[in-house]
C-alpha positions, 0 to 999 in steps of 0.5 A, a space after each residue: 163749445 161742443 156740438 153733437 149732430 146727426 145721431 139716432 139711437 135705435 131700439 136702445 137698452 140702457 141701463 144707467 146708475 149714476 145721480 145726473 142721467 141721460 142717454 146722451 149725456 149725464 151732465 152738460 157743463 159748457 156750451 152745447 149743440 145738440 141737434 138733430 138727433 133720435 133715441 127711440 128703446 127703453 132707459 132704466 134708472 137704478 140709483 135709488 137717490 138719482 137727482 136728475 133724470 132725462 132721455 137726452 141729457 139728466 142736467 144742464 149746468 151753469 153754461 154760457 149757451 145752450 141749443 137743443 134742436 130737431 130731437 125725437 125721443 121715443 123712450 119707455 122710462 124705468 125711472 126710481 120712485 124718488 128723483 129731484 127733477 125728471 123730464 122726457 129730454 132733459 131733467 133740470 137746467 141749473 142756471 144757464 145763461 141762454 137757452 134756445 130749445 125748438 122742435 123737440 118731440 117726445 113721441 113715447 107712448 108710455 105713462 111715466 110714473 114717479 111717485 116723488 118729485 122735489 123740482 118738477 117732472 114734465 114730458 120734456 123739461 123737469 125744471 128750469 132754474 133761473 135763465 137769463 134768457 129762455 126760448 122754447 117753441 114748436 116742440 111737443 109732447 105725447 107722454 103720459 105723467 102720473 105723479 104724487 108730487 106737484 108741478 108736472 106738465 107737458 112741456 115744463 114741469 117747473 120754471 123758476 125765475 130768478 127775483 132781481 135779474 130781467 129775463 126773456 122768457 118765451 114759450 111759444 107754438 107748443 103742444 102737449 098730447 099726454 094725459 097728466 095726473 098730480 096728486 097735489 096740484 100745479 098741473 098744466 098741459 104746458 106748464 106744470 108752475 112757472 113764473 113770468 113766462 110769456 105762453 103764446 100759441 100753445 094748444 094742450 088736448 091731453 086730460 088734466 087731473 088732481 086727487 087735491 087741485 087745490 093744494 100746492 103753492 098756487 094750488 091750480 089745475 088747468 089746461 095751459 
């Protein structure tokens, strides 16, 4: 696989025109390492129909074994009004079979706004799509999401889980800071919706709003 260490990005001024972005990587498609590494600057999108969009890494797909570890992204996000799935570090993990994500911080000060989101926007994670084994712990998030869509939160926008296969799924010592706002519900400091996920010892102290809280698929707005 491949391993990507040591890098820090420095007052960045990307432009990106593609459907999978990140400033790292567009798309992951085998097994990756990428840790200890730093991207502070602003990112602008500009593909009107781009699907999926993160600081890192835009998409993860159907890879044996992912670790992203010991990240900071400090970004300002210039982001279309429509994406499938948005996250701070990583927009949309699509069937990986391990994942080990540990002290990832989005430090970005900005509010990121997205008036349509199909899958998820979450201020490191838009969505996760049936893992066989997820591990996310000590990471935090202190940007602000502003959204028409359901399923925003600060850590995970959306997990889904797979409806036959047992997974191990953890997320645990995890913070959200960001303030988060859904027009339609499915808000939460640190998952926006989720399915059998197991949240030990997470703390959200960011304010948590909905236009319509009880509309959505579980229709809920809270704290975790």
């Amino acid at each position: 696989g491949s391993v990507i260490r040591n890098v820090n990005f420095v007052d960045v001024d990307v432009t990106l025109h593609s459907k999978s972005c990140g400033v790292i990587a567009g798309i992951v498609a085998g097994q990756c390492e990428i840790s200890n590494c730093s991207i502070g600057g602003q990112i602008s999108y500009t593909l009107d129909d781009a699907r999926y969009l993160g600081g890192v890494v835009g998409e993860v797909y159907n890879v044996p074994g992912i670790i992203f570890k010991d990240i900071t992204v400090d970004l300002k996000y210039d982001v279309p009004s429509t994406v499938e799935s948005m996250g701070g570090v990583v927009g949309y993990f699509n069937l990986p079979s391990s994942i080990e994500l540990s002290n990832i911080v989005n430090r970005s000060k900005d509010t990121l706004i997205i008036k349509s989101s199909k899958d998820g926007v979450g201020g490191l994670f838009g969505c996760i799509h049936f893992p066989s084994e997820l591990r996310i712990h000590d990471c935090s998030n202190y940007m602000s999401i502003e959204s028409e869509s359901p399923m925003v939160g600060g850590i995970v926008g959306r997990y889904k889980k797979h409806k036959t296969f047992y997974i191990v799924t953890e997320l645990y010592n995890c913070t959200n800071a960001g303030n988060l706002y859904s027009d339609y519900g499915n808000v939460g400091g640190i998952v926006g919706i989720s399915e059998h996920v197991k949240i030990t010892n997470c703390v959200n102290i960011g304010d948590i709003s909905s236009y319509e809280p009880s509309v959505g698929e579980f229709g809920n707005t809270a704290g975790i």
